[in-house]
C-alpha positions in Angstrom: -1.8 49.9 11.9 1.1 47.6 11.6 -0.1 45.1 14.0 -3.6 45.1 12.0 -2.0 44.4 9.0 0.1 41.4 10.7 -3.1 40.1 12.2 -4.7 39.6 8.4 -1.4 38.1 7.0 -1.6 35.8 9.7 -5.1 35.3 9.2 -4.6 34.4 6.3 -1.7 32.4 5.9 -4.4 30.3 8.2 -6.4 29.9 5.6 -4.5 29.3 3.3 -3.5 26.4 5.2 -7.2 25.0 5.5 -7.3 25.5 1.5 -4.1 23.3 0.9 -5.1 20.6 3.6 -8.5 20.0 1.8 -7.1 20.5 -1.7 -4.7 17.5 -0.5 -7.9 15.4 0.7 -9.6 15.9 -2.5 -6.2 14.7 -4.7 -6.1 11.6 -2.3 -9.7 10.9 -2.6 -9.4 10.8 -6.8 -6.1 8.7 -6.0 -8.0 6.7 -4.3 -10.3 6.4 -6.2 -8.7 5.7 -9.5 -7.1 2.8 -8.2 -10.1 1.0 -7.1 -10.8 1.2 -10.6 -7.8 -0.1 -11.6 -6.1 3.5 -13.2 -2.9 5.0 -11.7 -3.0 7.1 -8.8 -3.1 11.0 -11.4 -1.6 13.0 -7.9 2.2 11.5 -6.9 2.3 14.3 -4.7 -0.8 13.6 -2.4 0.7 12.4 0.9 -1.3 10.9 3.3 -0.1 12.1 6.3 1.2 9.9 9.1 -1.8 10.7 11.2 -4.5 10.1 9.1 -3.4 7.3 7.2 -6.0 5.1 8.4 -9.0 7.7 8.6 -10.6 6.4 5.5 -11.1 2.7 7.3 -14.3 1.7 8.6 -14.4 -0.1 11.8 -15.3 -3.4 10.7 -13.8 -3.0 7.1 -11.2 -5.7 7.4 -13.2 -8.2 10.0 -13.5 -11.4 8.9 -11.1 -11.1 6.3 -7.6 -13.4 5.1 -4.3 -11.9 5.7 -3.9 -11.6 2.5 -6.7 -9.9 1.3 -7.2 -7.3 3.9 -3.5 -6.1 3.1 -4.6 -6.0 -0.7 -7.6 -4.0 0.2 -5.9 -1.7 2.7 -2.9 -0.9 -0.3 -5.7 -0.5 -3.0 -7.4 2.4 -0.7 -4.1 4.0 -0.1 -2.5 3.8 -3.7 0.8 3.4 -3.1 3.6 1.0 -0.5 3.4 1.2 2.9 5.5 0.5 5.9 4.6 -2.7 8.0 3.9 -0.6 11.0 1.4 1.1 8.7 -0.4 -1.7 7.3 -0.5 -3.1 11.0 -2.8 0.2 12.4 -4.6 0.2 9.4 -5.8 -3.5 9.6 -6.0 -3.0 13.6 -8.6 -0.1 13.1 -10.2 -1.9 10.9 -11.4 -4.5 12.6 -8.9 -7.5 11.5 -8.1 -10.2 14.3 -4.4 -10.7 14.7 -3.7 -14.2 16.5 -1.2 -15.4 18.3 0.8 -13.1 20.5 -0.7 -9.6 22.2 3.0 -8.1 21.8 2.3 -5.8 18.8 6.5 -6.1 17.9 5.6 -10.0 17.5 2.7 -9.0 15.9 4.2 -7.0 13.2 7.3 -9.0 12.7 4.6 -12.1 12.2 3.0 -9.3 9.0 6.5 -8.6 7.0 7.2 -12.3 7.6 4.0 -13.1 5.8 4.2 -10.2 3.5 7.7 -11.4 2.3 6.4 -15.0 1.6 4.0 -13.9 -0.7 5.7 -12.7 -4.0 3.1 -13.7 -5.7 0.5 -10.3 -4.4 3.3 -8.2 -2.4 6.7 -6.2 -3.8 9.2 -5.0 -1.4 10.2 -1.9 -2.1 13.5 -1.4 -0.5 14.4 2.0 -1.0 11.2 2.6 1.2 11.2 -0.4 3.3 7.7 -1.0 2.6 5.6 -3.3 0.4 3.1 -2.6 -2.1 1.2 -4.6 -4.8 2.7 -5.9 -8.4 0.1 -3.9 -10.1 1.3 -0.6 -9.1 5.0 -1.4 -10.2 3.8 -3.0 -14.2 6.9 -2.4 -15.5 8.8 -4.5 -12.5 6.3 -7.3 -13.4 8.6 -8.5 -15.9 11.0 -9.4 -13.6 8.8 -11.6 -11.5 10.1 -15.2 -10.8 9.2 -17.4 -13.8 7.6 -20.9 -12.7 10.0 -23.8 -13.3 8.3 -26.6 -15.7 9.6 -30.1 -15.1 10.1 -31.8 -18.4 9.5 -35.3 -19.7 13.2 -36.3 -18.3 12.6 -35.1 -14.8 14.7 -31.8 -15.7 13.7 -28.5 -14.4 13.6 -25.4 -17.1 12.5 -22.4 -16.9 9.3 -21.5 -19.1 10.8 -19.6 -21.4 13.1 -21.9 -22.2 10.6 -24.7 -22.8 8.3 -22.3 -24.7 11.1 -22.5 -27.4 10.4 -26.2 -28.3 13.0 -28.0 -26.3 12.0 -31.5 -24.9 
């Protein structure tokens, strides 16, 4: 009787296993969701595994695409930073055309190169080694690297400072 009784505990620890793996897929599908729409991601603690990180990409989703704007996209569906080595598969399988060299080391060292240069779009995040976009960070934004404005005189000032009337 014992041994029955083990059997449905396992049985059901099983299940309930199914039931937290698809409650997971559901949060990340509103995370998702709610940042295509421009509205924090509501669930922090929806994962997306390591596995299936690129399982919501089409084939030909990033094909044809910039650099730039396939990374934007791919960070958009996922909601949060990612690793390099991340955003590398996840362009791969979908479809984007790396050039240059076939080494995928060269590869992705070529992608954080490129992601570093652009400020403008990207945010590395350090504690994570991984970038992500301005607009999930807004309250980083303030901290952004303010244009310099040349004035009349050839000097260089930062915004601010010229915003306050000084020629």
């Amino acid at each position: 009787m014992s041994t029955d009784i083990k059997s449905a505990i396992e049985s059901l620890y099983s299940e309930m296993g199914t039931i937290n793996n698809r409650l997971n897929e559901i949060k990340k599908s509103i995370n998702a969701l709610s940042v295509l729409i421009g509205e924090e991601a509501p669930f922090s603690n929806a994962e997306i595994s390591s596995i299936g990180y690129t399982t919501n990409i089409r084939p030909d989703q990033f094909f044809g695409k910039g650099l730039a704007t396939a990374v934007k996209e791919y960070l958009k569906i996922r909601g949060r930073a990612s690793t390099v080595q991340e955003i590398y598969e996840a362009l791969k399988t979908g479809g984007y055309e790396f050039t240059g060299s076939r080494a995928e080391n060269i590869l992705q060292r070529n992608l954080a190169i490129s992601l570093s240069k652009n400020s403008n779009d990207f945010v590395y995040v350090k504690s994570s080694n991984s970038y992500g976009l301005w607009e999930f960070y807004p309250e980083k934004q303030r901290e952004k690297k303010k244009p310099k404005v040349t004035t009349l005189k050839g000097n260089s000032e930062d915004e601010s400072e010229n915003k306050e009337g000084n020629p």
